[in-house]
N, C-alpha and C positions, 0 to 999 in steps of 0.2 A: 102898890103892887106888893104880894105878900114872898116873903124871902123863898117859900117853893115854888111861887111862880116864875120869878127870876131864874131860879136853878133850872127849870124844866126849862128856861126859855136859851141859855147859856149852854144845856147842852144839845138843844137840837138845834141850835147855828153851829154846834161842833160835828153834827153827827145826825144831818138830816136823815128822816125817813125811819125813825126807830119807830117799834111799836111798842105800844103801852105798855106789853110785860118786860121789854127791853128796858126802857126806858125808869119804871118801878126798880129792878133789877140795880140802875147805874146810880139811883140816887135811896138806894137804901130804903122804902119801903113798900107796902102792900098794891096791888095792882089796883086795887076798890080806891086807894088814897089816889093817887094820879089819874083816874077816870077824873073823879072830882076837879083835880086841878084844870086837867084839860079842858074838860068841860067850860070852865069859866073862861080860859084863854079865847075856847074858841070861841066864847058866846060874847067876847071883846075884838074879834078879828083879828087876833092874835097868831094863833094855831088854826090849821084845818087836817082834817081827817081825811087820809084818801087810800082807796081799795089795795090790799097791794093785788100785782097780777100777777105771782104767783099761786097766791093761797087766799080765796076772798073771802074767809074770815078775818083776816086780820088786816087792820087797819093801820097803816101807817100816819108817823106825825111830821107834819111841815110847819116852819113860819109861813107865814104871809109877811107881803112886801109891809103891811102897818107894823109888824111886829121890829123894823130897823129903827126906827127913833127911838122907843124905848131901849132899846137893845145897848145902843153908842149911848145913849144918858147915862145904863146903868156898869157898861167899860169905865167911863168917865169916874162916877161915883167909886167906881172898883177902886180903881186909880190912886183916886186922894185918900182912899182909906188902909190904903198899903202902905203908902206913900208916908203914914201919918201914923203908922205901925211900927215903923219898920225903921224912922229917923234915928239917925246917930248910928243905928248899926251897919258895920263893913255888909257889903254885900256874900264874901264869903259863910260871916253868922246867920246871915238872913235864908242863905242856900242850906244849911247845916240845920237849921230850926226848922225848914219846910221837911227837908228829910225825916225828921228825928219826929214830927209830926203825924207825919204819914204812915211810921213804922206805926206809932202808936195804933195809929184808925185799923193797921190791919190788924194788928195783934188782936185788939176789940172785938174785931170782926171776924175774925176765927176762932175765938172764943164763945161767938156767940153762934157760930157753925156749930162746934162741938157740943155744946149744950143742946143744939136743935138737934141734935141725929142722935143724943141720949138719950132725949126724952121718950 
């Protein structure tokens, strides 16, 4: 399973029922790039597409009940590679680096807004 499959799979056990611009949107790229992904999910029984009923162009995205094995394997793997990251450091540094991290991605991230509405 390829690391964006994982990702798309991670966030819609968080936040069933996104649609594909939603969903492109949360994990930072193009809506044509996650067609692609789903696509394969769902061609593994992974993912399914279903109508929304409010607006029947858009397509909401669901796990299927196959898609929980993989799902707890890759918690698991999550797990031991945090776990294997993160050893010797106080949990305090650990809280303090995820922050200090994330400012970063936004900062990134709004730079790269900026640039987009310059252009």
């Amino acid at each position: 399973m390829t690391r964006a499959q994982w990702m798309i799979l991670f966030r819609l056990q968080m936040r069933p029922g996104l649609s594909q611009n939603e969903l492109a949107t949360l994990v930072e790229v193009e809506p044509i790039t996650i067609a692609r992904v789903i696509d394969r999910l769902e061609a593994r029984g992974l993912v399914e597409r279903r109508l929304d009923p409010g607006d029947r162009r858009v397509r909401r995205l669901h796990l299927t009940e196959a898609a929980h094995a993989p799902l707890q394997q890759l918690h698991f793997y999550g797990a031991e590679v945090r776990e294997s990251l993160t050893a010797g450091l106080p949990p305090q540094d650990v809280e303090c680096l995820t922050a200090g991290l994330l400012k970063m991605k936004e900062n990134l991230l709004a730079e790269k807004r900026e640039g987009a509405k310059a252009s």
